[in-house]
C-alpha positions as CSV (number, residue, x, y, z in Angstrom):
1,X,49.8,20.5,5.7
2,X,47.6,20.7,8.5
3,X,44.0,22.5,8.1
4,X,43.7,25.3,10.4
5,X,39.4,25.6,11.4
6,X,38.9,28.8,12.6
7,X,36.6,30.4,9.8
8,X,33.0,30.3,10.2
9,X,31.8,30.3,6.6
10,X,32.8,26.8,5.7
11,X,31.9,25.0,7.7
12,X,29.0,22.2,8.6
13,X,28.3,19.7,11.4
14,X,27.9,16.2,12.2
15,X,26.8,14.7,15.4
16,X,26.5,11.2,13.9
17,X,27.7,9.4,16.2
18,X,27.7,5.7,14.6
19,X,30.3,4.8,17.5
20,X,28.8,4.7,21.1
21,X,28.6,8.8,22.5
22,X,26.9,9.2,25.6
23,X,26.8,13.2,26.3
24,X,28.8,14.1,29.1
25,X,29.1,10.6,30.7
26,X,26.9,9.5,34.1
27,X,28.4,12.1,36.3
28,X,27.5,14.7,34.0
29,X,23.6,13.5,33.3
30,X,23.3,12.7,37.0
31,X,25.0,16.3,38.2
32,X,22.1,18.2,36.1
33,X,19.7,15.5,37.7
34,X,20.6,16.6,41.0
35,X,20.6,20.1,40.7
36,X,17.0,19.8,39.3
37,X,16.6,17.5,42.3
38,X,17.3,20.3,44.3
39,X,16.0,23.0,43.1
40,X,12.2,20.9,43.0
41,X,12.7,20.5,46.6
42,X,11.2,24.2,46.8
43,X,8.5,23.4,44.3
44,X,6.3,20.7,45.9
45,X,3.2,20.1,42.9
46,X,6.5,19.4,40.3
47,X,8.5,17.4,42.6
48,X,5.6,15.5,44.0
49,X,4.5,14.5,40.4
50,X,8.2,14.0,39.1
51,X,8.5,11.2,42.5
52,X,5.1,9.7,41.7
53,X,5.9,9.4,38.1
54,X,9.2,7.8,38.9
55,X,8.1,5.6,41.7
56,X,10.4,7.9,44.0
57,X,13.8,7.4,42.3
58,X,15.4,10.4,42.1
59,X,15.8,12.7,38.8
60,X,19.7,12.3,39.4
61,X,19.3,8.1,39.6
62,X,17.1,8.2,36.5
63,X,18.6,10.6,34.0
64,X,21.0,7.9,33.2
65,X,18.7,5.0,32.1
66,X,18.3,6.3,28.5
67,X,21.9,5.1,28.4
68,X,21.8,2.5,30.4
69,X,19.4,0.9,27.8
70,X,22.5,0.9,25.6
71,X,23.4,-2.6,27.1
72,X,25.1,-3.4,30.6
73,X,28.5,-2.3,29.8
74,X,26.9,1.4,30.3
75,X,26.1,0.9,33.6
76,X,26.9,-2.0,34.4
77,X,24.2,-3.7,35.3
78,X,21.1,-5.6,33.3
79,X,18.3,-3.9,32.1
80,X,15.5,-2.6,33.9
81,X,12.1,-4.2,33.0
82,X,11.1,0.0,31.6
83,X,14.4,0.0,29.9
84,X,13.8,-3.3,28.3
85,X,10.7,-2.2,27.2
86,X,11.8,1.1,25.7
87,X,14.7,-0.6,23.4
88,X,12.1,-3.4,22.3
89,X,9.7,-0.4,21.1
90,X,12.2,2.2,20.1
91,X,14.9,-0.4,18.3
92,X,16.1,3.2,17.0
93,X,16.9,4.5,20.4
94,X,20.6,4.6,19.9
95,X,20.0,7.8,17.5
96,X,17.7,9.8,20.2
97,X,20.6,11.5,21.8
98,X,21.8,14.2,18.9
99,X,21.0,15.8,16.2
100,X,23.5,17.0,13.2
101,X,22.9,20.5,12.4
102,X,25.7,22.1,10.1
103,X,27.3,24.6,12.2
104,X,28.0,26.8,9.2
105,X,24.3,27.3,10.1
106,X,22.7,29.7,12.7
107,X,19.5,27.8,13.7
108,X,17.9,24.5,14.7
109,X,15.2,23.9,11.9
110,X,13.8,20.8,11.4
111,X,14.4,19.4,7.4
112,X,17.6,20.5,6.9
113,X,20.7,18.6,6.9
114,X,21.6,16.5,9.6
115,X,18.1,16.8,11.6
116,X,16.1,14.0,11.7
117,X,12.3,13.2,13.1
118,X,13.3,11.4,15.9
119,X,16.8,13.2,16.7
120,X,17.3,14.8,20.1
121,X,15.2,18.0,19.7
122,X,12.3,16.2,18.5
123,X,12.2,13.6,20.8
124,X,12.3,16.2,23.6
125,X,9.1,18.0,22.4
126,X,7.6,14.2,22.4
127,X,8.4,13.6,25.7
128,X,7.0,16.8,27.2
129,X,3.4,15.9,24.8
130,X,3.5,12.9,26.8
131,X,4.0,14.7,30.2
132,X,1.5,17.2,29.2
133,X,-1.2,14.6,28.5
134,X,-1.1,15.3,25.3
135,X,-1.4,12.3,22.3
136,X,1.2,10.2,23.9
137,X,2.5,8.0,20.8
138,X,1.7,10.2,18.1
139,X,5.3,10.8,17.5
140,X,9.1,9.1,16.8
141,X,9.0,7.4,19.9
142,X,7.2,4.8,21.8
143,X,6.9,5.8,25.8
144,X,5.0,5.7,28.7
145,X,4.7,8.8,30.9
146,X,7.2,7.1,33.2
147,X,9.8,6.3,30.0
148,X,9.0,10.3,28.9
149,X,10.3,11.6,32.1
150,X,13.6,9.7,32.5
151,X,14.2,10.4,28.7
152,X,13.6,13.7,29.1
153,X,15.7,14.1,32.2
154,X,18.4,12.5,29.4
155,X,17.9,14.5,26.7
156,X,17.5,17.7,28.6
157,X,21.8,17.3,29.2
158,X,22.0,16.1,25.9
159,X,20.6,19.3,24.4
160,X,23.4,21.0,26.4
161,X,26.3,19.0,25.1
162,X,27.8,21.1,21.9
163,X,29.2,17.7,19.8
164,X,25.5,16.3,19.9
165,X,23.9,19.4,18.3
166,X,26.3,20.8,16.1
167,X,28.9,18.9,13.8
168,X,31.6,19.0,11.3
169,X,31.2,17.8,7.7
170,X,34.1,17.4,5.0
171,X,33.9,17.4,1.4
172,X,34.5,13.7,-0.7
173,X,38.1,14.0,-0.2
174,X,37.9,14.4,4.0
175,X,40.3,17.6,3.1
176,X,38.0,20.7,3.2
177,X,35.0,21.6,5.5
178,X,31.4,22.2,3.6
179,X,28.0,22.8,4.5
180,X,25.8,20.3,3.6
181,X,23.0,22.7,3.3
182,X,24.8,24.3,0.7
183,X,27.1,21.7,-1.5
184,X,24.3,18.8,-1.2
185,X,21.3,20.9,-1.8
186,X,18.9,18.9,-3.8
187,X,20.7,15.5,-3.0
188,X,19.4,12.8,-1.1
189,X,20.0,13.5,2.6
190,X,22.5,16.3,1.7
191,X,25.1,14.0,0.0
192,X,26.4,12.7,3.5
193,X,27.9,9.5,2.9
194,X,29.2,10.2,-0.8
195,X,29.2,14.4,-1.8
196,X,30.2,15.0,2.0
197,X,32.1,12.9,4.4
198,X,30.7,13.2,8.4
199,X,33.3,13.3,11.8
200,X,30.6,11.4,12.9
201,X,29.8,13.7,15.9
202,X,33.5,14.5,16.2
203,X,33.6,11.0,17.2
204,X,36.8,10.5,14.3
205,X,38.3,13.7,15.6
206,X,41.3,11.8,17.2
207,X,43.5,12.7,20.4
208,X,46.9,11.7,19.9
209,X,46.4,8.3,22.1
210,X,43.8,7.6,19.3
211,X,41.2,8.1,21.2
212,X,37.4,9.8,20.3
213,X,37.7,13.6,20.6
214,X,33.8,13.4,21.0
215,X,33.5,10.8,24.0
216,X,37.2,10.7,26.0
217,X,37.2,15.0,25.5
218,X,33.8,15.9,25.7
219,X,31.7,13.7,27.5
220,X,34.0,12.6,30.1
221,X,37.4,15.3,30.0
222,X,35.7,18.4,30.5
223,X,32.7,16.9,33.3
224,X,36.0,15.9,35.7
225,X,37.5,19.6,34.8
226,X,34.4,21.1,35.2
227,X,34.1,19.5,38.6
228,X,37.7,21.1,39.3
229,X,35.9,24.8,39.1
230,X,34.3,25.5,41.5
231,X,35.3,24.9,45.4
232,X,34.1,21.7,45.8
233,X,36.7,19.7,48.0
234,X,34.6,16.7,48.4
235,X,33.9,16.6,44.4
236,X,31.4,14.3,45.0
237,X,27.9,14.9,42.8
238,X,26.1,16.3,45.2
239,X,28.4,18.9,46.6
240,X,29.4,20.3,42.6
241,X,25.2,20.4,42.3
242,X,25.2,22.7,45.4
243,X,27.9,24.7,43.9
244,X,26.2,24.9,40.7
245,X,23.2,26.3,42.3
246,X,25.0,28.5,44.7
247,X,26.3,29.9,42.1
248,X,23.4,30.0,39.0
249,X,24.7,30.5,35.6
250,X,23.9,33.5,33.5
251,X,20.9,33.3,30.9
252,X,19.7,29.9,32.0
253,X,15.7,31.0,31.7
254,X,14.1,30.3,28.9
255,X,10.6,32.0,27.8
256,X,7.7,30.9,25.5
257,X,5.6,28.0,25.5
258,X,7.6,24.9,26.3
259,X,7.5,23.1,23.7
260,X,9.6,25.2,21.9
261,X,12.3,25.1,24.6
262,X,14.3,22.6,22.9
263,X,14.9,24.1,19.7
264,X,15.9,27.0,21.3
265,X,18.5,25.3,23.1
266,X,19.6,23.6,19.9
267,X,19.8,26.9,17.9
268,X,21.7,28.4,21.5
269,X,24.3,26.5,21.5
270,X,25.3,26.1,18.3
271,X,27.7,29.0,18.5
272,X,29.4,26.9,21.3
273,X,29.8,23.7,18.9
274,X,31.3,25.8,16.2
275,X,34.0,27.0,18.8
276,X,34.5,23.5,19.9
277,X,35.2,22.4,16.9
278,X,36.7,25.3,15.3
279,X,39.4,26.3,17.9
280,X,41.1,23.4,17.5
281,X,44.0,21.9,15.3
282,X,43.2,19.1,12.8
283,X,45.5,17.6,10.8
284,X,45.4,15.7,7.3
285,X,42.4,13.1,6.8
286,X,43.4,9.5,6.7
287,X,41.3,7.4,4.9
288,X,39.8,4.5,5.2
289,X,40.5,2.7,1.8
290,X,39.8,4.5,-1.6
291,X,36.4,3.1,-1.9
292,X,34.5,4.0,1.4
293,X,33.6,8.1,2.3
294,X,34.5,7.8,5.3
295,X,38.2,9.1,7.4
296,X,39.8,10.0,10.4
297,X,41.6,13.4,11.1
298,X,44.0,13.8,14.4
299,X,43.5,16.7,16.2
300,X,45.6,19.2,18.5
301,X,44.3,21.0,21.4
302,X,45.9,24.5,21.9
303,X,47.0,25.1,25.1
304,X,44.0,27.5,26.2
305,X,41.4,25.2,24.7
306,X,41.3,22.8,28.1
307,X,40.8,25.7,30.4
308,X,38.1,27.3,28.2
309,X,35.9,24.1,27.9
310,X,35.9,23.4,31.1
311,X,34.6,26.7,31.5
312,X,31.8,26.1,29.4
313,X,30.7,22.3,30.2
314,X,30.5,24.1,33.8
315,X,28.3,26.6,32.4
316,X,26.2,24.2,30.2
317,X,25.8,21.1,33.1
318,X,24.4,24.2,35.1
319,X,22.1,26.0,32.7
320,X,20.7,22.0,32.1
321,X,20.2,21.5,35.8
322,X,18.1,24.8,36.1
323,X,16.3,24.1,32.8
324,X,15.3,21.0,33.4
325,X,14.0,21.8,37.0
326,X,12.4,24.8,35.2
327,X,11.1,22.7,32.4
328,X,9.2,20.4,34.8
329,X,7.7,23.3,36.8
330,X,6.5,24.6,34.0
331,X,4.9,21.3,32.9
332,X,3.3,20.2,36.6
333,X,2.6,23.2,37.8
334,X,0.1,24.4,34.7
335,X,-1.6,21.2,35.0
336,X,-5.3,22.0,36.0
């Protein structure tokens, strides 16, 4: 009997991504680089800072390097001396990129299941402390102003990638979807891991070639669709940045002081990562062995779901370009 996921109420989230998951995949992280790149070209105080912080590399070059500390097989290369550096002070690093807010909930607050100290949102609001002068270790990570910016330039997409806000959670038996919030309450982080069994991000959603839903679908499937949108011939980087901000997506600015800009992003999009992992098909859980909480479900994609999230990782990789660029103005150019 397969389990249809369309209903709101029941459901809860896990980014966990205990598997590797890098959000949207290098040409998505360096396509919102560029068009920030871009668009700072007009703004002179942020860009100049952003290209004396970075020693001149480009926003587009350096929002990969948070996963590029990984290891080589990311980008295949070694490590940069600065990326060395960050994985010997942030041995944790791996966990920066998402957070795991039920999506059975309606906001991004900090304490409740799946949301951790140093989890995506958090380390954001570090990394702008840091660019704001502000007490620059006083927080989950360890970074110099130079590490804050690149990570920041990272975590800016990764806010924007729906599996690595909101997630998926199953009860013991891996057959119905729960809320954490709600059937761990009073438990030890929420019951995940015994009470309530995670997809880990989505990550053991399976396609039919067994494949990650989370990191073959949505960090890499829907970048190249995305890129297929617009009229970009070429599809190289550069020309889909144009495109992106010849044609700016609706509702990208974001008010209030900027350090709040990343939960509202988080609590934005969460709608998005119910869909994603709501319109789809999932079939029965197969388990690992009776003793461990932990399974795998296969999942069917119905045949509008491909055109429609496409649709939206165009509209997301833009609304991260122009927030970023718009995040970093609003850091450099209130700077006395």
């Amino acid at each position: 009997m397969h389990i249809y996921i369309r209903i709101a109420l029941a459901l809860a989230a896990a980014a966990i991504s205990f598997t590797p998951a890098w959000p949207w995949g290098n040409d998505g992280h360096r396509t919102i680089g560029m068009v920030a790149d871009l668009l700072l070209a007009n703004a002179p105080a942020a860009r100049d800072a952003v290209s004396q912080i970075l020693e001149g590399v480009s926003l587009s070059e350096a929002s990969v390097f948070a996963d590029c500390a990984k290891g080589p097989r990311v980008c295949q290369r070694v490590l940069s001396p600065d990326e060395q550096d960050y994985v010997q002070d942030n041995p944790q690093h791996a966990v920066f990129h998402y957070t795991d807010v039920a999506i059975a909930q309606r906001q991004y607050q900090l304490g409740a299941a799946g949301t951790r100290a140093d989890d995506v949102v958090q380390i954001a609001k570090q990394s702008i402390n840091i660019l704001r002068g502000r007490a620059p270790n006083q927080g989950p990570a360890m970074l110099s102003k130079k590490q804050a910016l690149w990570v920041l330039d990272h975590m800016v997409g990764d806010l924007h990638q729906p599996l690595h806000v909101g997630a998926l959670y199953f009860d013991g038996d891996c057959e119905d979807p729960v809320d954490p919030n709600v059937v761990g309450a009073g438990m030890p982080d929420f019951g995940i891991g015994s009470l309530v069994v995670s997809t880990h991000g989505g990550s053991d959603l399976k396609m039919r070639n067994g494949e990650s839903f989370h990191v073959r679908y949505w960090d890499e499937g829907v970048v190249r669709g995305a890129m297929r949108l617009p009229e970009v011939h070429s599809r190289t980087i550069a020309d889909y940045a144009q495109a992106i901000i010849n044609h700016p997506p609706v509702g990208w600015e974001t008010t209030g002081d900027p350090q709040t800009w990343p939960e509202q992003w988080a609590t934005e999009i969460l709608p998005l990562a119910e869909s994603a992992l709501t319109d789809i098909e999932i079939g029965n859980a197969v388990k690992a062995n009776s003793r461990e909480h932990k399974c795998t479900w296969p999942v069917t994609l119905p045949r509008a779901y491909t055109q429609w999230a496409n649709e939206q990782a165009l509209t997301q990789l833009g609304k991260a370009g122009f927030r970023l660029a718009g995040l970093l103005r609003a850091i450099f150019e209130s700077e006395p």
